[in-house]
MIDOSE-1310 file (N, C-alpha, C; in nm, 2 decimals, decimal comma, always signed):
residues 194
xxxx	+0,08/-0,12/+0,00/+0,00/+0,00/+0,00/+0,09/+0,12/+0,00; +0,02/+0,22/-0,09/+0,15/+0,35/-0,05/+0,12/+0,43/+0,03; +0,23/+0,49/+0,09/+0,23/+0,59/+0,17/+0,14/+0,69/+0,15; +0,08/+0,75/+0,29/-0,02/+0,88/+0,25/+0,04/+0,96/+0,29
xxxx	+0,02/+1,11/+0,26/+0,12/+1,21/+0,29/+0,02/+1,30/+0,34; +0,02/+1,41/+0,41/-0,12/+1,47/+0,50/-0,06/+1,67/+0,42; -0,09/+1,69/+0,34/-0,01/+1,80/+0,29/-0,13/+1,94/+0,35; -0,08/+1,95/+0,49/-0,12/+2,03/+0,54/-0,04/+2,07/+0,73
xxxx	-0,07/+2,16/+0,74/+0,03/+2,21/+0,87/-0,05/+2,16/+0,97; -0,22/+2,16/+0,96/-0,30/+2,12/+1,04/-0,28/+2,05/+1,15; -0,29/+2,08/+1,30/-0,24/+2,02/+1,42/-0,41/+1,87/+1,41; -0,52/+2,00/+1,43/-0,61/+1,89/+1,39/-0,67/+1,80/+1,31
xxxx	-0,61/+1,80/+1,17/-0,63/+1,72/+1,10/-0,51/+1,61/+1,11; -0,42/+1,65/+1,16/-0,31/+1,54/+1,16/-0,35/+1,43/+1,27; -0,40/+1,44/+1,40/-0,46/+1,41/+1,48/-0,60/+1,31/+1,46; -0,72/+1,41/+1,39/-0,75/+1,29/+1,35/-0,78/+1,16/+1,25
xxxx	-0,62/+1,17/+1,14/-0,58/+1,05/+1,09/-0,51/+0,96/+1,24; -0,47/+1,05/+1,33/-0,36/+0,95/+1,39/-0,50/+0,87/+1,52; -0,60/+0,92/+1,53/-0,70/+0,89/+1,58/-0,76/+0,79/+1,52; -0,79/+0,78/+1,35/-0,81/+0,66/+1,28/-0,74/+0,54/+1,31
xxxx	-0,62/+0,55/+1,31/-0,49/+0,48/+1,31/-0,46/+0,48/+1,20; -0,42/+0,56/+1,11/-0,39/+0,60/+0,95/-0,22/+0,63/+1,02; -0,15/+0,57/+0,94/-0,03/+0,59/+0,91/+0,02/+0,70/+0,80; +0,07/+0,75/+0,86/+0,04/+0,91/+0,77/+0,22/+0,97/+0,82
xxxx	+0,29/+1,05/+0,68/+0,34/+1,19/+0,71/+0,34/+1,31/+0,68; +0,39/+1,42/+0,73/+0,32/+1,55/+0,72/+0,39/+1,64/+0,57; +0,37/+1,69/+0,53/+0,43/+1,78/+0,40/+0,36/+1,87/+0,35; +0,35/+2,00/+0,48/+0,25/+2,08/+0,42/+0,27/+2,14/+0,28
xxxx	+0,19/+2,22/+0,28/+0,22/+2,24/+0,13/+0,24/+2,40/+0,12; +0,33/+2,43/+0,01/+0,34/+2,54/+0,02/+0,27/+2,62/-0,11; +0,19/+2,58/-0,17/+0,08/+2,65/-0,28/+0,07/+2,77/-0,14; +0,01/+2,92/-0,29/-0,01/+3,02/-0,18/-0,18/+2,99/-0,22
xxxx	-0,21/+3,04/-0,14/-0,42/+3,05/-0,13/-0,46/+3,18/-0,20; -0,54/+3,19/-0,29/-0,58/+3,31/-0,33/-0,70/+3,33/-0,25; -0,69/+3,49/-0,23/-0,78/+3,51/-0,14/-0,94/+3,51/-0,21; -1,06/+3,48/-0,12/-1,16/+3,49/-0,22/-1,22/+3,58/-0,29
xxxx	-1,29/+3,55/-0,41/-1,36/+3,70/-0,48/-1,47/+3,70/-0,50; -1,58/+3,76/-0,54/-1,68/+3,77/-0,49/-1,75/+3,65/-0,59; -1,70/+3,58/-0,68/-1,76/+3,43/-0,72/-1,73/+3,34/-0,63; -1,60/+3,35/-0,53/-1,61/+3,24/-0,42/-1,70/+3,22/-0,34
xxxx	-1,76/+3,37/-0,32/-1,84/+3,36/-0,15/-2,00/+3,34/-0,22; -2,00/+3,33/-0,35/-2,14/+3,29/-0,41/-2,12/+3,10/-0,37; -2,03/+3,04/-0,42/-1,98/+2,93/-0,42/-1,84/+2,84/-0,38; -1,86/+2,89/-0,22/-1,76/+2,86/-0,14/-1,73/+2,69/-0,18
xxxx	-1,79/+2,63/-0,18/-1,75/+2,46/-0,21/-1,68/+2,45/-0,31; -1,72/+2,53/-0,42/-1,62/+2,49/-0,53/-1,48/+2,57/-0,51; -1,48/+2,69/-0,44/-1,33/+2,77/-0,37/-1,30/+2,66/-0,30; -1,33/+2,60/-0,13/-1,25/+2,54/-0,09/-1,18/+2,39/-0,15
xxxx	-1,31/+2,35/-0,28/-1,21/+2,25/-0,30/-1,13/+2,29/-0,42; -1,11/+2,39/-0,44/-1,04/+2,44/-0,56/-0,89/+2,47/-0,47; -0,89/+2,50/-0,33/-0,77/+2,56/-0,25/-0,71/+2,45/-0,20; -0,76/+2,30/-0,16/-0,76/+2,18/-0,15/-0,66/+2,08/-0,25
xxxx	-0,73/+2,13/-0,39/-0,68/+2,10/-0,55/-0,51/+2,14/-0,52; -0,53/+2,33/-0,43/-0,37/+2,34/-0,51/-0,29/+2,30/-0,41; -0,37/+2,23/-0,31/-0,25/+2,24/-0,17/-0,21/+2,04/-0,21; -0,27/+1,99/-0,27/-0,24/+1,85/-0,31/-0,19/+1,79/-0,45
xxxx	-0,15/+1,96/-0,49/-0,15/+1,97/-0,63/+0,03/+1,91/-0,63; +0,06/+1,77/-0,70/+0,20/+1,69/-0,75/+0,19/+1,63/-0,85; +0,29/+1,62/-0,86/+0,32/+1,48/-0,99/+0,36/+1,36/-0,97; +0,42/+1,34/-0,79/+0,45/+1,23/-0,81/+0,34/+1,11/-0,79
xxxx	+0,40/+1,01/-0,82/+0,26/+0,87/-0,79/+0,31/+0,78/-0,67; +0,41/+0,81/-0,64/+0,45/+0,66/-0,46/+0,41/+0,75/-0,39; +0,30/+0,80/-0,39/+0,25/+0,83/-0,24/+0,06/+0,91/-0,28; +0,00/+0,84/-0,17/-0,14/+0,92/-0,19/-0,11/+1,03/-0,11
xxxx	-0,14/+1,19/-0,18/-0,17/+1,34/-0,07/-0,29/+1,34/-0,05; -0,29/+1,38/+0,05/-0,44/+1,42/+0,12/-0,44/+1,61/+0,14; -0,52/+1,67/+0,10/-0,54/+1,81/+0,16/-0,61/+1,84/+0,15; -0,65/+1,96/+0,23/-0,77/+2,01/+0,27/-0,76/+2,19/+0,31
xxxx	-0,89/+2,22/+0,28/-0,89/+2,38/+0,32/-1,08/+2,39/+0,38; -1,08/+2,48/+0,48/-1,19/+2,50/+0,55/-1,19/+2,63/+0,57; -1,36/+2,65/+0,54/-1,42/+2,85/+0,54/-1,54/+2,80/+0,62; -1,59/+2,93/+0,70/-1,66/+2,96/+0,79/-1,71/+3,09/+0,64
xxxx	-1,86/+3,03/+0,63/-1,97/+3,12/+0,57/-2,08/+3,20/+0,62; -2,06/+3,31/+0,63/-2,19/+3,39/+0,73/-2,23/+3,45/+0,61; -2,38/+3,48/+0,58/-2,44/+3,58/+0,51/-2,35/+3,59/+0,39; -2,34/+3,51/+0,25/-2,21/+3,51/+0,15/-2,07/+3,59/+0,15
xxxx	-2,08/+3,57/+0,28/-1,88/+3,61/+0,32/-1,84/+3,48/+0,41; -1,72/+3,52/+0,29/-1,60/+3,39/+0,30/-1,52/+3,45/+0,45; -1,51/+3,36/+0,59/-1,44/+3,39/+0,68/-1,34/+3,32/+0,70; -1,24/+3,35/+0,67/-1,08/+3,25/+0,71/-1,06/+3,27/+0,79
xxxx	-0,95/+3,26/+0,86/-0,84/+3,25/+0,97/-0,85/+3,44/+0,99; -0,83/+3,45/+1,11/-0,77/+3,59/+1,15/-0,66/+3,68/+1,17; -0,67/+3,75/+1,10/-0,55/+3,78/+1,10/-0,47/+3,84/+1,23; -0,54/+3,87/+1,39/-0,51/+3,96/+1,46/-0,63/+3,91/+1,55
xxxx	-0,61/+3,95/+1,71/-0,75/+3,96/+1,79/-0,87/+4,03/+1,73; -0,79/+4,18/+1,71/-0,92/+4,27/+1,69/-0,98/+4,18/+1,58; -0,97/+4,09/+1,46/-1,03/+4,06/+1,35/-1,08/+3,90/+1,40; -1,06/+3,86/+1,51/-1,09/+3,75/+1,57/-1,24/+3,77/+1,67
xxxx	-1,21/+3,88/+1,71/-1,31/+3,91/+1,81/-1,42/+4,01/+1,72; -1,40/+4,09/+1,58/-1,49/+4,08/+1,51/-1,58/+3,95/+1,45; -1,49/+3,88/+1,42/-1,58/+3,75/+1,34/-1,67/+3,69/+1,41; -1,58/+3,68/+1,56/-1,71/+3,62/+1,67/-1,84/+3,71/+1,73
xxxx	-1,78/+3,85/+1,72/-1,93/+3,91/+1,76/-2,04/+3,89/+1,62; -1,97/+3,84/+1,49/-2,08/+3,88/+1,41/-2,15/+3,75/+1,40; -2,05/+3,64/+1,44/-2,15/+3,51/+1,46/-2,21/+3,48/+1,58; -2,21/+3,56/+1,65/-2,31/+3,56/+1,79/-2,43/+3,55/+1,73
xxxx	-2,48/+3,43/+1,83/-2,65/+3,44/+1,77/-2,71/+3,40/+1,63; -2,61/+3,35/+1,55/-2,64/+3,35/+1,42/-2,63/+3,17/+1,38; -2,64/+3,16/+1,28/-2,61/+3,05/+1,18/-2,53/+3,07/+1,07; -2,43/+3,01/+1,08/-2,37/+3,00/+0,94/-2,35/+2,84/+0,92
xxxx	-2,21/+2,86/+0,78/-2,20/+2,74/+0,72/-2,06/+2,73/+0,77; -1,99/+2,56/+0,77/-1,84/+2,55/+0,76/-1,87/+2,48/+0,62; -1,76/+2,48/+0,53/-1,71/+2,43/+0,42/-1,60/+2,34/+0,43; -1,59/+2,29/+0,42/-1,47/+2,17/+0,36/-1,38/+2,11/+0,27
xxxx	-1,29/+2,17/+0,19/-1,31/+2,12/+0,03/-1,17/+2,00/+0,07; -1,16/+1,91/+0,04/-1,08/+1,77/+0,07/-1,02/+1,76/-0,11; -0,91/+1,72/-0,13/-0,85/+1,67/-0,19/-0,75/+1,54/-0,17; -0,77/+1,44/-0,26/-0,72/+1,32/-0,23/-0,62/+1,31/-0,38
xxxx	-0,49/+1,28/-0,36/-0,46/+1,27/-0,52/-0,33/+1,18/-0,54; -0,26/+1,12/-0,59/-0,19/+0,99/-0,65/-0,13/+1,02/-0,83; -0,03/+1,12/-0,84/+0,02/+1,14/-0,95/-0,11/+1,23/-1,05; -0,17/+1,11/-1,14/-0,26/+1,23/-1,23/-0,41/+1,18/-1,19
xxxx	-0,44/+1,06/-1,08/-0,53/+1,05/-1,04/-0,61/+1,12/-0,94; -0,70/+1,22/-0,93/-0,76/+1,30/-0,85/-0,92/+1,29/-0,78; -0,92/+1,26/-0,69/-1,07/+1,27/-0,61/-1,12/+1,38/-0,51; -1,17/+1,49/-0,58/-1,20/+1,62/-0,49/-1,35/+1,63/-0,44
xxxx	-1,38/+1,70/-0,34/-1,52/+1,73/-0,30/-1,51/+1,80/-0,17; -1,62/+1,83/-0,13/-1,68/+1,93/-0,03/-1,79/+1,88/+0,10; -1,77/+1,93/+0,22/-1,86/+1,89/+0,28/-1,94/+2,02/+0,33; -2,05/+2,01/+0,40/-2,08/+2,15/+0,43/-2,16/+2,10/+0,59
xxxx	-2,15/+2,19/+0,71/-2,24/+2,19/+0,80/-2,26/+2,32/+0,88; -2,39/+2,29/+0,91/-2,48/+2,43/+0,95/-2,43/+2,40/+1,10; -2,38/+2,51/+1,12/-2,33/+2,57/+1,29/-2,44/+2,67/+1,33; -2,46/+2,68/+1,46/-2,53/+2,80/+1,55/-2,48/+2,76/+1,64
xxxx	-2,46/+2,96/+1,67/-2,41/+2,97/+1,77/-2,47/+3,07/+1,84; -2,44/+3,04/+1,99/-2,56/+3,07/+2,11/-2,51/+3,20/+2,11; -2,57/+3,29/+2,21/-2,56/+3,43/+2,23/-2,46/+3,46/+2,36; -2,32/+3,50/+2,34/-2,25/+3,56/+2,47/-2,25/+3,62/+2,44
xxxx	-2,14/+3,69/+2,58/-2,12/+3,86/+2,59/-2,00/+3,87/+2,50; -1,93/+4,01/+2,50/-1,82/+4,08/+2,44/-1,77/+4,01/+2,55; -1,69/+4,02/+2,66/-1,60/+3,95/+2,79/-1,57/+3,81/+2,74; -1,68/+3,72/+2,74/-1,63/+3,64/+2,65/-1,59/+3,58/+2,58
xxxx	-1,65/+3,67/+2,47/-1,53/+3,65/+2,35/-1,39/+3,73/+2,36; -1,40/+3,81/+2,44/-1,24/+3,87/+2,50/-1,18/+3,79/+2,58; -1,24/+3,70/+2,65/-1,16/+3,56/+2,70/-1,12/+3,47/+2,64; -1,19/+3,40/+2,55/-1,18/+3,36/+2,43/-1,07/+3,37/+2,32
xxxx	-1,06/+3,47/+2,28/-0,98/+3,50/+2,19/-0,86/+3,52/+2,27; -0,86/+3,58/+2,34/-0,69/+3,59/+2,48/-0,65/+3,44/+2,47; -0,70/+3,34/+2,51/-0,67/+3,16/+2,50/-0,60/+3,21/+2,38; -0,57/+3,21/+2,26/-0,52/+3,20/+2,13/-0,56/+3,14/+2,04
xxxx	-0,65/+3,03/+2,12/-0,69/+2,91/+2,03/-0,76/+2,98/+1,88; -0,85/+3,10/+1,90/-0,89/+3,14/+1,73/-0,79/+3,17/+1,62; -0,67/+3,21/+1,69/-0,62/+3,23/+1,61/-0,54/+3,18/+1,43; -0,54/+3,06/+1,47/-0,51/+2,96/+1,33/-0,66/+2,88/+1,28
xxxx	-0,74/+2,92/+1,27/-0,87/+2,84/+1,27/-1,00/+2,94/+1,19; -1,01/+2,87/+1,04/-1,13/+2,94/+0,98/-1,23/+3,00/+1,12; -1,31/+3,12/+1,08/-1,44/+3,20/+1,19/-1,38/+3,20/+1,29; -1,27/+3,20/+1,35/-1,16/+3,22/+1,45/-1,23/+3,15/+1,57
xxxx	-1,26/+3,00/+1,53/-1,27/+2,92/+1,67/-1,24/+2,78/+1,64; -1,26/+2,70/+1,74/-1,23/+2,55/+1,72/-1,35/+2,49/+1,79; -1,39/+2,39/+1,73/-1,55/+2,35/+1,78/-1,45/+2,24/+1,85; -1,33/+2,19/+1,87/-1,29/+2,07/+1,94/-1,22/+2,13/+2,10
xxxx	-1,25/+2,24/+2,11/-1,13/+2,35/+2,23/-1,27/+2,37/+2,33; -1,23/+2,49/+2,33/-1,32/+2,58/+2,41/-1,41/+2,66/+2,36; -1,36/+2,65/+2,21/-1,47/+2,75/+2,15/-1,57/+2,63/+2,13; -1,59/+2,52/+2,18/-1,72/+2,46/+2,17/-1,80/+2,50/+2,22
xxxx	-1,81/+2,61/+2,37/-1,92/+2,68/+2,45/-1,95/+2,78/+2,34; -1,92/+2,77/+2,24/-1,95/+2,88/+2,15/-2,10/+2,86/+2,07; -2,08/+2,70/+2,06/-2,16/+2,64/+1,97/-2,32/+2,56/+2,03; -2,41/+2,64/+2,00/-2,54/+2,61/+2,04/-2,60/+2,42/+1,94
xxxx	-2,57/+2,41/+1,82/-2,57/+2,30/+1,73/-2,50/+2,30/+1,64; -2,53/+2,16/+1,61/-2,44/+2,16/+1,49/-2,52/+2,04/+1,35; -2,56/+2,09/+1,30/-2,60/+1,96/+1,20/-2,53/+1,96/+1,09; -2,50/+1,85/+1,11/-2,41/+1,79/+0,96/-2,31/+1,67/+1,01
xxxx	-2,16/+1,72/+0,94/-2,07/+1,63/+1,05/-2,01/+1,70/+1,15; -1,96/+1,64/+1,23/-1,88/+1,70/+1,32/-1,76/+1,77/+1,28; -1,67/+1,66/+1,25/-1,55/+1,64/+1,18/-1,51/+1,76/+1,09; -1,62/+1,79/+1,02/-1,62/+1,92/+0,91/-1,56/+1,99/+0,98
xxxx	-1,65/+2,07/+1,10/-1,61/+2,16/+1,17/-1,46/+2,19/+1,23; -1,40/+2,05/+1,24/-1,25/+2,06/+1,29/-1,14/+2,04/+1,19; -1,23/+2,05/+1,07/-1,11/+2,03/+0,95/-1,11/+1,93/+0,82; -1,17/+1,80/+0,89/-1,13/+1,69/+0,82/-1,27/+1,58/+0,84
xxxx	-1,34/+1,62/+0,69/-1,47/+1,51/+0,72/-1,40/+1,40/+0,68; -1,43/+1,32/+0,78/-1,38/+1,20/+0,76/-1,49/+1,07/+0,71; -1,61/+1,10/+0,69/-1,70/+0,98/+0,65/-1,61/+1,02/+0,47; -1,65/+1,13/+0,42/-1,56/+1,15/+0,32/-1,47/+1,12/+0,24
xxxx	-1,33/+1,16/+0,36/-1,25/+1,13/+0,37/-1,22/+0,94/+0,35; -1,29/+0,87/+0,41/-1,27/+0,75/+0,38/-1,36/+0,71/+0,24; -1,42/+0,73/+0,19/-1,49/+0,72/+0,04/-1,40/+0,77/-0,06; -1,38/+0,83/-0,06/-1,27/+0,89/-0,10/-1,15/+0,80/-0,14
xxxx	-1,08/+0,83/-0,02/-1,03/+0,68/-0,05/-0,98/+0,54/-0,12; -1,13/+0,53/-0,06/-1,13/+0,39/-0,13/-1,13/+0,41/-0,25; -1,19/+0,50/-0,31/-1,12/+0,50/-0,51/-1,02/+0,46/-0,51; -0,91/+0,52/-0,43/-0,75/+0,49/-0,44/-0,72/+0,34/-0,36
xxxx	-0,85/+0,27/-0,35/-0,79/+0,11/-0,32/-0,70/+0,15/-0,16; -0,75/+0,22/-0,06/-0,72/+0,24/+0,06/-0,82/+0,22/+0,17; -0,89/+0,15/+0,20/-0,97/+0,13/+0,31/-0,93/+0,13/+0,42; -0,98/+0,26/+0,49/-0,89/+0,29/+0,60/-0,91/+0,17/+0,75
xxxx	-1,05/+0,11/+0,73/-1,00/-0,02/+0,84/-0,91/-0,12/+0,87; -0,86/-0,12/+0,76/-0,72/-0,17/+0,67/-0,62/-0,18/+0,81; -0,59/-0,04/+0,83/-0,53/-0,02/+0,93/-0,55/-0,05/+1,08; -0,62/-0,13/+1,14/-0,70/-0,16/+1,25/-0,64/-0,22/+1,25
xx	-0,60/-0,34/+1,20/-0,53/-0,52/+1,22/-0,40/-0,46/+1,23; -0,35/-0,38/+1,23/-0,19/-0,37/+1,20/-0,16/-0,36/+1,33
């Protein structure tokens, strides 16, 4: 079986392949991200899996890449990563109380063989104060993380529901992620007996 390569810096996606028991190493990728335009935030799915495409984007074939890119969608704006508190502690006051989307765009790819797609799940989130989103954001945790939280940390008191997958929310849908896969003749239970 060949090697999978996880071409992403992601602390949480690396985690949960190693949670699968996926044998996996890291090589993030250094494609830069274009930032989105106003066709992305009409159709964030086909952006994140297009930012997915470049972050998995090789030639070689001994090894399957895996990559992935995830947006936080409020009202058709595309929310990344933050750049700074003050832009962390905006994003959270504007998702107070609200609904949005996470996006997922996953890329799986093996030389000129490619399996791309998208997951999407509806987040709401409950109503706090300003203090705690100024507590919040002080932890650090928003700081590397699309809508500047982590539904697997602390910013899960953030989150009133969640329908869809879980997984999306932390980076890496994994029902997906293993379909996926298996195109490439990898069934991740595979790895259980080992």
């Amino acid at each position: 079986m060949l090697p999978i390569v996880l071409a992403s810096a992601s602390p949480r996606r690396a985690q949960l392949l190693r949670d699968l028991g996926v044998p996996f190493s890291v090589a993030p990728s250094d494609a830069p991200e274009p930032p989105p335009d106003a066709a992305d935030c009409l159709q964030p799915g086909a952006y994140v899996e297009k930012l997915a495409r470049l972050k998995a984007h090789t030639e070689r074939d001994d090894a399957i890449f895996l990559a992935a890119d995830t947006v936080v969608v409020l009202e058709n704006e595309i929310l990344g990563k933050p750049r700074d508190e003050v832009e962390a502690r905006a994003m959270l006051s504007r998702l107070r109380g609200q609904i949005h989307r996470v996006y997922t765009g996953i890329c799986v790819r093996k030389g000129q063989k490619v399996a791309s797609g998208h997951e999407i799940t509806r987040v709401t989130f409950g109503a706090f104060s300003d203090e705690f989103i100024a507590r919040y954001v002080a932890t650090g945790e928003p700081m590397d993380k699309a809508g500047a939280y982590g539904a697997q940390g602390r910013g899960a008191l953030l989150i009133e529901n969640i329908e869809g997958d879980y997984f999306n929310v932390v980076g890496l849908p994994l029902f997906r992620l293993a379909r996926m896969l298996r195109e490439f003749e990898i069934p991740l239970e595979e790895f259980w007996l080992d």
